[in-house]
N, C-alpha and C positions, 0 to 999 in steps of 0.2 A: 504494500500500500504506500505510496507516494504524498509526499508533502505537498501541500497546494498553498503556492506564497506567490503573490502578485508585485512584493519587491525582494528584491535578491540585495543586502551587501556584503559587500569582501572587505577583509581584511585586505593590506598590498604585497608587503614583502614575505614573503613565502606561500602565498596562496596564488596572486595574479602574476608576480616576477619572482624571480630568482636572481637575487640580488644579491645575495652574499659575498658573493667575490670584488664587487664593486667598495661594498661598502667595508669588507675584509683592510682590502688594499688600501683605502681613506683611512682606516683608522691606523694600517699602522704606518704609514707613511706620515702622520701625524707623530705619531708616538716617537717615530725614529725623528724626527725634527726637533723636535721637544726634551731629544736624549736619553728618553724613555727605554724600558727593553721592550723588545718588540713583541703581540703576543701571535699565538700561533691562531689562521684563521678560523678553526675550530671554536677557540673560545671567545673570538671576537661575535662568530656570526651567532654565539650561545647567550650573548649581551642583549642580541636585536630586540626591539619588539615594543621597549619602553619610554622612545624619544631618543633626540640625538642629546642629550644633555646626559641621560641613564645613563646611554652607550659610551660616554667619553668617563664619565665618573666611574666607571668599573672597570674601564679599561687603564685607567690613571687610576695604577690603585694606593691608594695612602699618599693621593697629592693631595697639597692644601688648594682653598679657593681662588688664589691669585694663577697657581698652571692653571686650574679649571678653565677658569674666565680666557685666559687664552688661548687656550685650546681647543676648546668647542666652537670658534668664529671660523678658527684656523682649519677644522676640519669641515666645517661646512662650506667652505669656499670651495677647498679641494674636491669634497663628494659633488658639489653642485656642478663644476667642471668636469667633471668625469663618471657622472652616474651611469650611464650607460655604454659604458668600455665592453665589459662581458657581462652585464646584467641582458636578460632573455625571458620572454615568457615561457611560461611550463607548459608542458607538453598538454595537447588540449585546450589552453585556455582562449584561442580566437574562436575556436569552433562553436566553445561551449557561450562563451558571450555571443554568439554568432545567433545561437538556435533561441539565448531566451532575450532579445532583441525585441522582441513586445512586453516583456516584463519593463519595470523599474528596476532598473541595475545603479547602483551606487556604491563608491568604497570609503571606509573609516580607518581612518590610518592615526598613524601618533606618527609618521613621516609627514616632514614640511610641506604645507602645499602647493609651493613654485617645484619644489624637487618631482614629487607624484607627477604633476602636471606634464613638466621633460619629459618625464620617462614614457609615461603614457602617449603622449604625442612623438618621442620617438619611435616607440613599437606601434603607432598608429591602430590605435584602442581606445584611444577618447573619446571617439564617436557612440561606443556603444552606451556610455556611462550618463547620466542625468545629475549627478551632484559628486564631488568630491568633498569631504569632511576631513582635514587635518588639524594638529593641536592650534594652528592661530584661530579657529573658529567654535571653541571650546575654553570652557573654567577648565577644567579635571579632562586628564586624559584619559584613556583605556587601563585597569577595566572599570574606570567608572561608566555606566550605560548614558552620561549625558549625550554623546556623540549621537549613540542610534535613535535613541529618542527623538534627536534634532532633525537627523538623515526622513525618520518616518515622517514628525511634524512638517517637515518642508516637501515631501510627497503628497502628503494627505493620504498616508497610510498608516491603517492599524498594527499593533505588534502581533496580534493573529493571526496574521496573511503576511507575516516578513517572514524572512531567513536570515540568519547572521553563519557567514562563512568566516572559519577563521583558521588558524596553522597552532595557534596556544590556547590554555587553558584560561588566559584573560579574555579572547574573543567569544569563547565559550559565556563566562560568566558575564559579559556585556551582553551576549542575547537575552538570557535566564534573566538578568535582571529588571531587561527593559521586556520582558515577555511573549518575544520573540521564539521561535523555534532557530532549533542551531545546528552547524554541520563543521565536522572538523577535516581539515585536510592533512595527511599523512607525509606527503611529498614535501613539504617544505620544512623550515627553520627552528621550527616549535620542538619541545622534549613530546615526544610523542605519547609518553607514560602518561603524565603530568594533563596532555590533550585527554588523554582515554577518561582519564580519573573525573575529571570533567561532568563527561556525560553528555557529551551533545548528542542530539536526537536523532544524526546519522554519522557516520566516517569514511570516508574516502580515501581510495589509495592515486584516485588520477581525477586531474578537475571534470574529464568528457563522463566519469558515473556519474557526474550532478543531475548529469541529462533524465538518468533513467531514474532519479529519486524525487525528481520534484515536477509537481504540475502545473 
């Protein structure tokens, strides 16, 4: 039995791009500027998820607020000029935007909005999309559910008739919270345990099952 949601949104980075390697490189080629050691892209792309502010404080670890403050401008110039070196969409994902292209498709990111936007308009994807939501158009980021609330408000859609796709177990509790139905993806950036534990109402191992789970 299939979910019936007349708006669909994504989380971005490891659910519509795979981005890792982009934003790997940004960070430590920051870090090595900085004098930093450098860390390994594993546990940089294990940072993702929480803002570019999160991702430089964990990645600068036991620096005071003065690197902070430098640091975080410094890599976002970098990732902003180079976000899409090897960042790619995942496998599936035009088709699947492709086919729910009469839905309301929308994504909620804690990535910048000028950043999302690049990318999406490099990979020529933005057409499918009716609202972008990143942290300048929110209080609280994810997993506060303010975001999806805002995404359905500015729809004129119900949380009964949404979906919230996500890669982590914050995407998850931004549906649940805002009372949404929710779907986890396997293929991207998220601890996958962590996703399960969760509970979202489906899981996926490639974005093109969305097709066959929702109506």
């Amino acid at each position: 039995m299939g979910i019936r949601a007349g708006t669909i949104v994504f989380d971005f980075d490891g659910v519509i791009v795979d981005s890792g390697a982009d934003i790997a490189n940004a960070v430590a080629y920051t870090l090595k500027a900085f004098g930093r050691p450098v860390l390994s892209r594993e546990e940089i792309t294990g940072y993702v998820g929480g803002g570019a502010e999160q991702l430089i404080r964990k990645s600068f670890k036991d620096c005071g607020e003065d690197i902070i403050k430098e640091a975080l401008p410094f890599y976002k110039k970098y990732y902003l000029d180079n976000c899409v070196v090897e960042t790619r969409l995942y496998d599936n994902v035009r088709e699947t935007l492709s086919f729910f292209s009469g839905k309301n498709l929308a994504i909620l990111t804690n990535k910048p909005e000028d950043l999302t936007y690049r990318i999406l308009e490099r990979l020529e994807v933005m057409k499918f999309f009716k609202l972008v939501i990143g942290p300048e158009s929110v209080q609280r980021l994810k997993p506060d559910p303010e975001g999806l609330v805002k995404v359905l408000q500015s729809l004129g859609e119900s949380p009964q008739n949404a979906l919230m796709v996500g890669d982590t177990y914050t995407d998850i509790e931004v549906g649940k919270r805002a009372g949404a139905r929710t779907c986890g993806v396997t293929y991207g950036l998220g601890d996958t345990g962590a996703l399960a534990a969760a509970g979202p109402d489906i899981i996926i191992d490639d974005m093109g099952e969305l097709m066959l789970h929702v109506k």
